[in-house]
Residue frames relative to the residue before (quaternion, step in Angstrom):
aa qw qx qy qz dx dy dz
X 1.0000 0.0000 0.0000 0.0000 0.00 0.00 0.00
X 0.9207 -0.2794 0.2672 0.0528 3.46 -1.40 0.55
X 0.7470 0.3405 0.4375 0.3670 1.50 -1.13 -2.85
X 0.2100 0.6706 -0.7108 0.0315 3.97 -0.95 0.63
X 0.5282 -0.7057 0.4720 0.0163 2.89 -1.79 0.60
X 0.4979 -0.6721 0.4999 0.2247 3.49 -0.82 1.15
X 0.7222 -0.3713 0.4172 0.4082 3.47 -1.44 0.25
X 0.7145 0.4522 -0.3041 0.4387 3.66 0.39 -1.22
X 0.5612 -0.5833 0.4109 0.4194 3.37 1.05 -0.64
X 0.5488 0.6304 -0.4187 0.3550 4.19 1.26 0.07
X 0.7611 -0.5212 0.3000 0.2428 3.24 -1.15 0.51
X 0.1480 0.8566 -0.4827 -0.1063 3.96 -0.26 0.27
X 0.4307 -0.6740 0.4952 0.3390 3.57 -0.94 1.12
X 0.4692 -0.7403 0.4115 0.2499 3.15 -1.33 0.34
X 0.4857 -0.6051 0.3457 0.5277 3.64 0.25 0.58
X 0.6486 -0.6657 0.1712 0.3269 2.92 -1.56 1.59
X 0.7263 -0.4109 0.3622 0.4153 3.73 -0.62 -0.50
X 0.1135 0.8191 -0.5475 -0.1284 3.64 -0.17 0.85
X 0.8486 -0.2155 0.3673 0.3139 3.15 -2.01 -0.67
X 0.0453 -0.8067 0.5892 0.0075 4.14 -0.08 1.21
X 0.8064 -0.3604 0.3091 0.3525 2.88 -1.66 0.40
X 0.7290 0.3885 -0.2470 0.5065 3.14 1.10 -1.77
X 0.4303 0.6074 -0.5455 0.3852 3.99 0.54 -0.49
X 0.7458 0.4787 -0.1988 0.4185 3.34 -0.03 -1.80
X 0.7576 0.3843 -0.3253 0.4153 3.59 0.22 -0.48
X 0.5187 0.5504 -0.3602 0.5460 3.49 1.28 -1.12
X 0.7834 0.3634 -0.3439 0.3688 3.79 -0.09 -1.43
X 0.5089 0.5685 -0.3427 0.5481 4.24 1.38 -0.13
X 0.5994 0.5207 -0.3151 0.5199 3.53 0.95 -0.86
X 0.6546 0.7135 -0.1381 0.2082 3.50 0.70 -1.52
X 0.6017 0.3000 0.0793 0.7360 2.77 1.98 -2.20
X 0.3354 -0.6812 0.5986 0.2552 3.70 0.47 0.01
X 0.3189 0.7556 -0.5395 0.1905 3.27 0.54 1.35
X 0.1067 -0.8143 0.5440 0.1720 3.65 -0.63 -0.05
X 0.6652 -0.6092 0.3379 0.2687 3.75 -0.42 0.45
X 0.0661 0.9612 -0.2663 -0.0277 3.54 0.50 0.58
X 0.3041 -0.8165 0.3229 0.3695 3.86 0.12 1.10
X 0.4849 0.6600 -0.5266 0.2279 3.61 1.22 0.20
X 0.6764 0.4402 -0.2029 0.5545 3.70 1.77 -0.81
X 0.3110 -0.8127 0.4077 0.2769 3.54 1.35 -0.24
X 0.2838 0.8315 -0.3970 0.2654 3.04 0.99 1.04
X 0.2769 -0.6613 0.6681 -0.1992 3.43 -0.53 1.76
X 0.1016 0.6235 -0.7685 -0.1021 3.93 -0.85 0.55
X 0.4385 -0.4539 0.6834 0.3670 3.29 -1.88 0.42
X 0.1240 0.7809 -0.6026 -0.1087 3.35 -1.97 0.35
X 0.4428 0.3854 -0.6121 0.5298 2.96 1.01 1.93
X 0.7330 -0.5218 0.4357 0.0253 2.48 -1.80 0.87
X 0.7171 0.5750 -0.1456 0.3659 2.71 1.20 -1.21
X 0.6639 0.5523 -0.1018 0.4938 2.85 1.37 -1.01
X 0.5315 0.5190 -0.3262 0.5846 3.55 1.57 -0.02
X 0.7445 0.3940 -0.2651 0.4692 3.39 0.66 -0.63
X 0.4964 0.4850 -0.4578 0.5557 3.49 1.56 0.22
X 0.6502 0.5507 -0.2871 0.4378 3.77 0.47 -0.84
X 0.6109 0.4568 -0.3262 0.5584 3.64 0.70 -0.89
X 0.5777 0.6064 -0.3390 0.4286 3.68 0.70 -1.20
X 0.7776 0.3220 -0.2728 0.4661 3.57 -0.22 -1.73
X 0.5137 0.5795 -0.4969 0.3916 4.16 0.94 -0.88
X 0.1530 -0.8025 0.5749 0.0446 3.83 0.15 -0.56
X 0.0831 -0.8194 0.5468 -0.1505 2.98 1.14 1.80
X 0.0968 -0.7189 0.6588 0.1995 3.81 -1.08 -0.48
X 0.7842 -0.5103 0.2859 0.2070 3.60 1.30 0.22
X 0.7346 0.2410 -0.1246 0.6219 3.25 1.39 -0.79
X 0.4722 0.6318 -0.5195 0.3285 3.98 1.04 -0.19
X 0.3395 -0.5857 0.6776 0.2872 3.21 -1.81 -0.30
X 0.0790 -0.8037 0.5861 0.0655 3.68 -0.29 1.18
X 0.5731 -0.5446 0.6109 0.0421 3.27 -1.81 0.56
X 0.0651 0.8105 -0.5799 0.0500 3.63 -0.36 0.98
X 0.0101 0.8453 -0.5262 -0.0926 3.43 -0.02 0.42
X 0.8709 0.0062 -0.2156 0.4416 3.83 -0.54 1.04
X 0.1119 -0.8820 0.4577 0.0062 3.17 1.04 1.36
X 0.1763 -0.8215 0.4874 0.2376 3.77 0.83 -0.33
X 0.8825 0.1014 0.1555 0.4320 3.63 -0.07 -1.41
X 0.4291 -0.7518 0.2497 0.4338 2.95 1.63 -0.53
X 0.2057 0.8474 -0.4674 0.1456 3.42 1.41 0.23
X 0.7279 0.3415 -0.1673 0.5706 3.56 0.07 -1.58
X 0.8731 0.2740 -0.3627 0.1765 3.85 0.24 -0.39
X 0.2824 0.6121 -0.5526 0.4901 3.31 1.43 1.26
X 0.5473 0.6140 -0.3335 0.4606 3.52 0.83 -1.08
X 0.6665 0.5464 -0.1590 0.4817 3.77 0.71 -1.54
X 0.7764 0.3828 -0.2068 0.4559 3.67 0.55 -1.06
X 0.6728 0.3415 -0.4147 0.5087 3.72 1.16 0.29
X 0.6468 0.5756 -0.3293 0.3768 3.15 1.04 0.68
X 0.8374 0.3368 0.0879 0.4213 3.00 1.50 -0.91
X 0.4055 -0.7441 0.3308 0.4153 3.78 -0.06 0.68
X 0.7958 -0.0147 -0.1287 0.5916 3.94 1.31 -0.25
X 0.0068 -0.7022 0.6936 0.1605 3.36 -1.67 -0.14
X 0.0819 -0.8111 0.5461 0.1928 2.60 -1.86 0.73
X 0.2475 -0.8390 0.4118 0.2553 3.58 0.02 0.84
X 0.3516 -0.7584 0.5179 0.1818 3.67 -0.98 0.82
X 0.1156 0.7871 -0.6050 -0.0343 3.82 0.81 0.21
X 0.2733 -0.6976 0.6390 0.1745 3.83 -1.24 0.52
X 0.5149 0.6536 -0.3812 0.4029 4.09 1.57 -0.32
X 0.1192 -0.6934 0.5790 0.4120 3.86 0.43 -0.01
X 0.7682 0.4346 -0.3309 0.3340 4.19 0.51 -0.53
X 0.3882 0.5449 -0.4544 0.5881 3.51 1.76 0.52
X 0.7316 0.4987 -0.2156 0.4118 3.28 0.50 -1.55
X 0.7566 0.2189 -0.4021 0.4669 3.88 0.81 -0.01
X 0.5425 0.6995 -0.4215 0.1968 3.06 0.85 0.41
X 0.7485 0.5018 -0.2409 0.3604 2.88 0.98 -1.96
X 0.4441 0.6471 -0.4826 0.3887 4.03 0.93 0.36
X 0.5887 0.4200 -0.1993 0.6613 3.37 1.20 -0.76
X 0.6595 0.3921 -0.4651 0.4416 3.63 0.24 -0.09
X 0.4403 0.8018 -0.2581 0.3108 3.29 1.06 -1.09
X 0.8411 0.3415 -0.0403 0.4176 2.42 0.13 -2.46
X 0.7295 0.4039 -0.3330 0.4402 3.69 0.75 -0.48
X 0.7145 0.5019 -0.2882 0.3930 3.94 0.90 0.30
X 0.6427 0.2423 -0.0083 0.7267 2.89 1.77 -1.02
X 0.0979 -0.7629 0.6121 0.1837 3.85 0.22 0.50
X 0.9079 0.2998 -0.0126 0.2929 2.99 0.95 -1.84
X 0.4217 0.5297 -0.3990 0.6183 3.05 1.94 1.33
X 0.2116 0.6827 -0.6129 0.3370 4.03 1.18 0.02
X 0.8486 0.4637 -0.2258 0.1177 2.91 -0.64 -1.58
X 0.6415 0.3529 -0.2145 0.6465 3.80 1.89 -0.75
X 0.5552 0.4314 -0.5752 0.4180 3.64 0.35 1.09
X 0.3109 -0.5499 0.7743 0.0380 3.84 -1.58 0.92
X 0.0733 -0.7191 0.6910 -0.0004 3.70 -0.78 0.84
X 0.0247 -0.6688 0.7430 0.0089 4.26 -0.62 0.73
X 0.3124 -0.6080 0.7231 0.0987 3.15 -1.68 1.12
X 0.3928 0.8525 -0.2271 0.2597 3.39 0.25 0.96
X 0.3881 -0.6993 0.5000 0.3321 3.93 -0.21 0.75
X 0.5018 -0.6948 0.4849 0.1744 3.28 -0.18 1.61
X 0.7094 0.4547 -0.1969 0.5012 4.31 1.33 -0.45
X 0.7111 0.3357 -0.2861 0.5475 3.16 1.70 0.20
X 0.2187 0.7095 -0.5573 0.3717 3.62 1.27 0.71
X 0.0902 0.7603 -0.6404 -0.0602 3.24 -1.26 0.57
X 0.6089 -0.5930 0.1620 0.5013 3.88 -0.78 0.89
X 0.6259 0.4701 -0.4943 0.3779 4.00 1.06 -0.07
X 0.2953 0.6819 -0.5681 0.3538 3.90 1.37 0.25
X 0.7770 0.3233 -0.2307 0.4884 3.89 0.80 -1.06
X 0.2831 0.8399 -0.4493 0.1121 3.73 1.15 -0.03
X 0.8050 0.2627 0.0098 0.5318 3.50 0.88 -1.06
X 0.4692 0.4846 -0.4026 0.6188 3.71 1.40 0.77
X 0.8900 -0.1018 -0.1149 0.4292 3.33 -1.47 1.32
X 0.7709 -0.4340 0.1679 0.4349 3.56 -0.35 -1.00
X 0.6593 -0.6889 0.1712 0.2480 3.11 1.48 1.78
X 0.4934 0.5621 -0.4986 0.4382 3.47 1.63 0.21
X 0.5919 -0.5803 0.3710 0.4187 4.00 0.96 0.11
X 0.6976 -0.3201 0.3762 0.5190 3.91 -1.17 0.06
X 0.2419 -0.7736 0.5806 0.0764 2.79 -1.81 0.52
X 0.5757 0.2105 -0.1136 0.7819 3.50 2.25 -0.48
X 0.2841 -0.7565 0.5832 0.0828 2.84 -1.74 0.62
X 0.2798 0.8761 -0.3830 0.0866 3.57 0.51 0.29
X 0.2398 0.8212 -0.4491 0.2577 3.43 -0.11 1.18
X 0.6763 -0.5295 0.4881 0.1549 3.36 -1.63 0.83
X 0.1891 0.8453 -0.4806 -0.1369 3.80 1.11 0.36
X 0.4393 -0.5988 0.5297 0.4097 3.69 -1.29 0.03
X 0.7110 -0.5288 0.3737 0.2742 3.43 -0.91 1.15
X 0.8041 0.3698 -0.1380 0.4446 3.88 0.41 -0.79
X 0.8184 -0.1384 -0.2936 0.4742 3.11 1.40 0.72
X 0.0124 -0.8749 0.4430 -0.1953 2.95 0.70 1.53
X 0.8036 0.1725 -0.2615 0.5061 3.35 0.78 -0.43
X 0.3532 0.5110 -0.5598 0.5485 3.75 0.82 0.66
X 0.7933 0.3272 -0.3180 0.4030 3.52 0.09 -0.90
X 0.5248 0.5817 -0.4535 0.4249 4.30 0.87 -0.33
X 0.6282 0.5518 -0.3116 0.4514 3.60 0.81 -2.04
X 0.7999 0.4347 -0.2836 0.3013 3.61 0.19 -1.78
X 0.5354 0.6088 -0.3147 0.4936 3.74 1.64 -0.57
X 0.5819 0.5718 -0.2719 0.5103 3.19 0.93 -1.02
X 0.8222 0.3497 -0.1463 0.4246 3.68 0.44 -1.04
X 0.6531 0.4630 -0.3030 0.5169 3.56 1.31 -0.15
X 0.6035 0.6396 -0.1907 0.4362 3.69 1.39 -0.65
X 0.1915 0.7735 -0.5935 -0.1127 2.91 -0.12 -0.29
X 0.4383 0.6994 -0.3389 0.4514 3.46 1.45 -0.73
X 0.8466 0.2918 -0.3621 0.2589 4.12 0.58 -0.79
X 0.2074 -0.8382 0.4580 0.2113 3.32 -0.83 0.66
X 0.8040 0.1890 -0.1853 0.5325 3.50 1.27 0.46
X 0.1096 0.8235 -0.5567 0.0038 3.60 -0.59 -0.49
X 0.2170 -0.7607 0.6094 -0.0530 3.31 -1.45 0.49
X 0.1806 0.8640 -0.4343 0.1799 3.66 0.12 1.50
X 0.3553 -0.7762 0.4968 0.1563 3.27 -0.94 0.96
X 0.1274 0.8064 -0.5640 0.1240 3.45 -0.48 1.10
X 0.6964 -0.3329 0.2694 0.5759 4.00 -1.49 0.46
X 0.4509 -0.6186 0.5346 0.3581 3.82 -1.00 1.31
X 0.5132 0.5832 -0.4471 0.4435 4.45 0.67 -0.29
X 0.5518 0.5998 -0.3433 0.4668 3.74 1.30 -1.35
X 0.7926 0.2999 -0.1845 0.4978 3.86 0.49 -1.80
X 0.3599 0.5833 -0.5763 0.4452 3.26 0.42 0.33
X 0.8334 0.3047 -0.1086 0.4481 3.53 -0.25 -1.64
X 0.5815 0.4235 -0.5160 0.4650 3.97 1.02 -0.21
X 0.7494 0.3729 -0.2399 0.4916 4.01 0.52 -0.59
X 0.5431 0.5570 -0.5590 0.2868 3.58 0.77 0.09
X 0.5247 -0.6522 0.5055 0.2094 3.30 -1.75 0.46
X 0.5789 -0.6832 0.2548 0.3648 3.55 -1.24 -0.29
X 0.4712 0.3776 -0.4202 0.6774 3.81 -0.53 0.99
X 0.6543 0.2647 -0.6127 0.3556 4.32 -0.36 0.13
X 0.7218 -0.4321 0.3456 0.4157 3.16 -1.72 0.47
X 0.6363 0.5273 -0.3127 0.4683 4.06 1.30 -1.20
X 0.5298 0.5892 -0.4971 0.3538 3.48 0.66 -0.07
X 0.3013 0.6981 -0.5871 0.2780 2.95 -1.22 1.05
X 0.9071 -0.0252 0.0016 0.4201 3.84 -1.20 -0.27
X 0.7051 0.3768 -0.1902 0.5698 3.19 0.31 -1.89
X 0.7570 0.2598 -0.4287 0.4191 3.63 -0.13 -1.08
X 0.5019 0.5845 -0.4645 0.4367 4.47 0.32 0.38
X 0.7485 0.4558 -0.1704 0.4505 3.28 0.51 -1.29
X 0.6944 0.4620 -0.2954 0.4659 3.60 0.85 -1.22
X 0.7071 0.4129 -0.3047 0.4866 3.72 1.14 -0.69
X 0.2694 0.6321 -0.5962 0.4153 3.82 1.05 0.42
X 0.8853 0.0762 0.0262 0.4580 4.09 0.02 -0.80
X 0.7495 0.3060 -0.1923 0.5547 4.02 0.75 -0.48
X 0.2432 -0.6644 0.6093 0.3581 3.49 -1.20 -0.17
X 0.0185 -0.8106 0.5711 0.1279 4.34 -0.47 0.21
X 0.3111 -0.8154 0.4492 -0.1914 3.02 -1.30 1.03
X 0.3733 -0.7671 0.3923 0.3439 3.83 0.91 0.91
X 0.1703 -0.8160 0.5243 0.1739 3.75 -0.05 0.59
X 0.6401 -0.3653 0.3101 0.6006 3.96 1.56 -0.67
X 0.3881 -0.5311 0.7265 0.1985 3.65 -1.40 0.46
X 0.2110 -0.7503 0.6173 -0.1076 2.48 -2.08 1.38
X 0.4261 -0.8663 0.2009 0.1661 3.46 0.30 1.25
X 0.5862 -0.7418 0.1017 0.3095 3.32 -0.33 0.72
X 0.5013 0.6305 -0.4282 0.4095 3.55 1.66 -0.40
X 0.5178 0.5374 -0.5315 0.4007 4.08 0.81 -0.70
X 0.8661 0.3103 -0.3326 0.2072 4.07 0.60 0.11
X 0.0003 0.9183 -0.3730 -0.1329 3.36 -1.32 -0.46
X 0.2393 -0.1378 -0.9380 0.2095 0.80 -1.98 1.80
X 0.4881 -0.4915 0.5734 0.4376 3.86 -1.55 -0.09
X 0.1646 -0.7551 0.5727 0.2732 3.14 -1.05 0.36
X 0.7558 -0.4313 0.2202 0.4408 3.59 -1.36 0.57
X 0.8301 0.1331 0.0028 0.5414 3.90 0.56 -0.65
X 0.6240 -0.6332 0.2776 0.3642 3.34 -1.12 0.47
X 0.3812 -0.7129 0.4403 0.3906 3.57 -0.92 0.03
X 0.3625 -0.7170 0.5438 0.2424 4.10 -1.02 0.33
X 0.2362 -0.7167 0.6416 0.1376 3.72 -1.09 0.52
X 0.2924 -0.8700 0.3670 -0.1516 3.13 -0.90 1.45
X 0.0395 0.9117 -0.4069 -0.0406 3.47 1.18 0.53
X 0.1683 0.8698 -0.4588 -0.0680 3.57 -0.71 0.52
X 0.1763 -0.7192 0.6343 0.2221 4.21 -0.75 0.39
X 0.4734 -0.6998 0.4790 0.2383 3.13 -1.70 0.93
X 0.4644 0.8048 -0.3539 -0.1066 3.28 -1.03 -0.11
X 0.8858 -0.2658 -0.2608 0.2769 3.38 -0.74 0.90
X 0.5044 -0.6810 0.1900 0.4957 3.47 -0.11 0.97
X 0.7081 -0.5359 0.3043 0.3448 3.47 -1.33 0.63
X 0.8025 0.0791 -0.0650 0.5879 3.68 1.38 -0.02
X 0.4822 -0.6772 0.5182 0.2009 3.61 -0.91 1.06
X 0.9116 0.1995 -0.1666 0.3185 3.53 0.64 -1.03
X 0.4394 0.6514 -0.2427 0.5690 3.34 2.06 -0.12
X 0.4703 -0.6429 0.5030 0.3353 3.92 -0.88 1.12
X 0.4930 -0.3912 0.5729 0.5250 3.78 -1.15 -0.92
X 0.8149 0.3471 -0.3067 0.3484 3.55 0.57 -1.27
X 0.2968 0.7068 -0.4492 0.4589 3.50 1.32 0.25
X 0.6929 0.5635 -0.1954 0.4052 3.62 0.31 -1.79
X 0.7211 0.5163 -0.1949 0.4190 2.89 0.42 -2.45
X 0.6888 0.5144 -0.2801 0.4271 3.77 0.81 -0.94
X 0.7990 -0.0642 -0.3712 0.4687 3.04 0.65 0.14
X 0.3105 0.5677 -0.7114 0.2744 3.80 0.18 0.93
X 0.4711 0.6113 -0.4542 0.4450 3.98 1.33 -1.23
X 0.7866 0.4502 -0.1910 0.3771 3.63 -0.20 -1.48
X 0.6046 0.5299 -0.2809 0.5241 4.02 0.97 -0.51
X 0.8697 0.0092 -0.1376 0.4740 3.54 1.05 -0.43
X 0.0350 -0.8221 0.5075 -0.2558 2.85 1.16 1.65
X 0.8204 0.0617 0.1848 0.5375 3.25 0.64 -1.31
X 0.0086 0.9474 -0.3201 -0.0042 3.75 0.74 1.31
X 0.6759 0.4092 -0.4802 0.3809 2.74 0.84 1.12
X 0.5687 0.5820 -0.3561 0.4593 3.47 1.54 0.64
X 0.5853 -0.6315 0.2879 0.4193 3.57 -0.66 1.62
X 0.6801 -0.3388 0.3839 0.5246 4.29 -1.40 -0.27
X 0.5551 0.7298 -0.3010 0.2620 3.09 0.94 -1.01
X 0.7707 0.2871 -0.1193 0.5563 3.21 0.92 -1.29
X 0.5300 0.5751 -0.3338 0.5262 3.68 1.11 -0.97
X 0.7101 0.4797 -0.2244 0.4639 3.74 0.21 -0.62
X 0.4251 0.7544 -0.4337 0.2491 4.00 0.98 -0.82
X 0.7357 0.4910 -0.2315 0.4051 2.78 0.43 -2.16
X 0.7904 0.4069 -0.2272 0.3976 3.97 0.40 -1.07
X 0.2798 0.7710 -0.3433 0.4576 3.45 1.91 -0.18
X 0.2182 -0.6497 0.6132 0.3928 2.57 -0.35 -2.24
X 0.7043 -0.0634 0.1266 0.6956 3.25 1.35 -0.24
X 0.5101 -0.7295 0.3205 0.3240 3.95 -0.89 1.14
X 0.3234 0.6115 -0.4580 0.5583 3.97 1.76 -0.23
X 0.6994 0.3904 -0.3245 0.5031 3.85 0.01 -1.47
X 0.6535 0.1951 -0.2874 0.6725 4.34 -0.04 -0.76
X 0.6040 0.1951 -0.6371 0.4372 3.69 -0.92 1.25
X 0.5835 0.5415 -0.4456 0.4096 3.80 0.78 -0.95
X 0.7299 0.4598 -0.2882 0.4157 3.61 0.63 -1.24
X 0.5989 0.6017 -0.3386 0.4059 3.86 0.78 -0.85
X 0.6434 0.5465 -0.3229 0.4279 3.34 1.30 -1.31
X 0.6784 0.5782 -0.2196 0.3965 3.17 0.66 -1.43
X 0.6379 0.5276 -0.2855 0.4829 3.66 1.18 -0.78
X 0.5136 -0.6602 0.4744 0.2745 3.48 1.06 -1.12
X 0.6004 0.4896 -0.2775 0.5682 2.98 1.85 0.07
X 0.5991 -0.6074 0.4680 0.2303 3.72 -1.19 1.12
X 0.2980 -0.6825 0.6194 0.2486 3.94 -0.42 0.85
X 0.5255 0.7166 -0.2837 0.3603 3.42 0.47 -0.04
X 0.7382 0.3629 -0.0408 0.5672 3.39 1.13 -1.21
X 0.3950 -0.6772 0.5867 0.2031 3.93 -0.74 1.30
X 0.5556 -0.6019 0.4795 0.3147 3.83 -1.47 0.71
X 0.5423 0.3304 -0.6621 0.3980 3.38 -0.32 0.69
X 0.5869 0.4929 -0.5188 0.3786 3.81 0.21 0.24
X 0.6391 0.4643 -0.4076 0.4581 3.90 1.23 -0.12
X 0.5390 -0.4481 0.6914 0.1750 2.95 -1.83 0.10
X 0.4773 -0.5363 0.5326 0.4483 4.14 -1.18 0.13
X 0.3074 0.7608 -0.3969 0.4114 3.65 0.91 0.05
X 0.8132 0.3578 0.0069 0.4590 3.26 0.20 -2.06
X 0.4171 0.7207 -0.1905 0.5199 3.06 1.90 -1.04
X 0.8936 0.1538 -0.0866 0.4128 3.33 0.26 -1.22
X 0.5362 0.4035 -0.5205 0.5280 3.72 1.29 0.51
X 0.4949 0.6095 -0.5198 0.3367 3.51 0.51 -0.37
X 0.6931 0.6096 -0.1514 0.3536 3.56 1.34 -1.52
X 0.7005 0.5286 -0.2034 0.4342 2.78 1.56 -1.07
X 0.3566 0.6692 -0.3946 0.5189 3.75 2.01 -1.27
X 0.7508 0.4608 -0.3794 0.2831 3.06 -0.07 -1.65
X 0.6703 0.5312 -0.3713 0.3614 3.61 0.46 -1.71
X 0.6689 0.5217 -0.3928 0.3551 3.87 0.75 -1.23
X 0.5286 0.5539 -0.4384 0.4708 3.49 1.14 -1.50
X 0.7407 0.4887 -0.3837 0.2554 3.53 -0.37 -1.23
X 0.6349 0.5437 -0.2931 0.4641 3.86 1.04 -1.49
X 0.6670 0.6365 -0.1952 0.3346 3.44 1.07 -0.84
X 0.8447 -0.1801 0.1184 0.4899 3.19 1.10 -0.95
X 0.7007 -0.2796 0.0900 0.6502 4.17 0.33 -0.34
X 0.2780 -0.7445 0.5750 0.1944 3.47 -0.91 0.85
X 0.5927 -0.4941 0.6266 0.1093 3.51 -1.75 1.02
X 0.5868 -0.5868 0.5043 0.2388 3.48 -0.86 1.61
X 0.4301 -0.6381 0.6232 0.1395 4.00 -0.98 1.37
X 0.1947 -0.7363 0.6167 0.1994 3.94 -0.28 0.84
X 0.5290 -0.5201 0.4937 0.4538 3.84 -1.56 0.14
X 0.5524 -0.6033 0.5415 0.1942 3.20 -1.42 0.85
X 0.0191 0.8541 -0.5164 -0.0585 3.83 -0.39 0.37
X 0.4258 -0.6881 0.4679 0.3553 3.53 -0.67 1.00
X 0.9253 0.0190 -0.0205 0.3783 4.01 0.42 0.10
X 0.0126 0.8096 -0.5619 -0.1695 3.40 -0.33 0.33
């Protein structure tokens, strides 16, 4: 049977039908796909584990969520009984025509609130969502990322969105480590600077490696995060980001020296550190985005003041 029963004796549906092992392999069989480590693609093929992921996301039903490498379509059946849209970013074009047709035959009567994009999930910009739902862009982010460019692809969401205010992403459990670490741990470092410029994130649990396929080598980490206000009203991001890039250029040399090159000279980055309040002396995993962002700000005065230090490229991750 189905159908099970409550204590009182009333009927309960069973939760809706996801994505099995066999499904997932059959629907790979289907498209002659194979898994490929250039896209880092890993499908989940328990169930169970989707219905943990949807869970920790804390949908409420009306949002528009973000899926970014839906693959097979596992997590976004999971996503559509939760939610009033998705849109899935798939970069495979033979994932991407599929998972309509998956869709449409599991969820007939959830087809209709999904927005497939054939698309490099790093070239989305906020008019990618212009003409889906009510064009103000996502509002969750919840997604299966592929290990190799997971955190290029969180930061750049983060910066094109303004619309999300939360999200929940599975990524290499070594990845969530360093997005939630703090300052002074040995993982501290870029991602966990950059991600705390505008959200707070928060290990949500680790997910083991048999729920995929292929397994990958190590486990994977769940990552829960809420936005909120950037770390400085009057300072850009790419201001910051420039020099958070340049502070851990080289991590085991003090601000002092890390800092020169944007300075203009290492006398100029001790002048600026002082002014910030921060010891030349001490290497940047000992800051916060705080320190991060008076340093940025030292800098901006130094510069108005007198010859400015060469602006370094901003990178979305080291």
């Amino acid at each position: 049977m189905s159908d099970q029963h409550s204590p009182q004796g009333r009927p309960q549906q069973s939760p809706p039908q996801l994505l099995s092992a066999a499904h997932v392999r059959a629907l790979a069989d289907q498209l002659g796909v194979r898994p490929t480590k250039q896209w880092g693609q890993n499908f989940v093929i328990d169930p169970n584990t989707i219905r943990r992921i949807v869970s920790l996301a804390d949908l409420d039903g009306s949002e528009h969520v973000l899926e970014v490498g839906p693959g097979l379509g596992s997590l976004t059946l999971g996503l559509l009984d939760e939610s009033a849209l998705v849109s899935a970013v798939e970069i495979d074009p033979k994932l991407a025509g599929q998972l309509a047709e998956t869709v449409q035959r599991f969820r007939p009567e959830r087809a209709a609130n999904l927005r497939v994009m054939e698309q490099d999930a790093l070239k989305l910009t906020p008019e990618s969502f212009a003409e889906f739902g009510d064009g103000a862009g996502p509002e969750v982010l919840v997604a299966n990322l592929p290990y190799n460019v997971a955190v290029p692809v969180v930061l750049h969401l983060l910066q094109i969105l303004p619309s999300l205010r939360k999200g929940l992403v599975m990524v290499q459990d070594e990845v969530a480590d360093r997005l939630c670490a703090g300052p002074g741990s040995k993982i501290y470092g870029v991602p966990s600077v950059k991600a705390a410029w505008d959200t707070n994130m928060r290990k949500a649990g680790v997910v083991g490696k048999r729920v995929f396929w292929p397994e990958p080598r190590i486990s994977s980490g769940l990552v829960r995060f809420d936005r909120r206000a950037e770390a400085s009203a009057e300072l850009s991001r790419e201001e910051v980001f420039a020099v958070i890039d340049a502070a851990f250029a080289t991590r085991r040399k003090t601000l002092r020296a890390c800092l020169a090159g944007i300075a203009g000279s290492p006398t100029r980055a001790e002048a600026v550190l002082r002014a910030a309040g921060v010891d030349p002396s001490v290497r940047g995993e000992t800051l916060g985005i705080s320190g991060f962002t008076a340093i940025a700000a030292a800098l901006r005065d130094a510069a108005s003041s007198g010859p400015a230090g060469a602006v370094p490229h901003v990178s979305d991750e080291k």
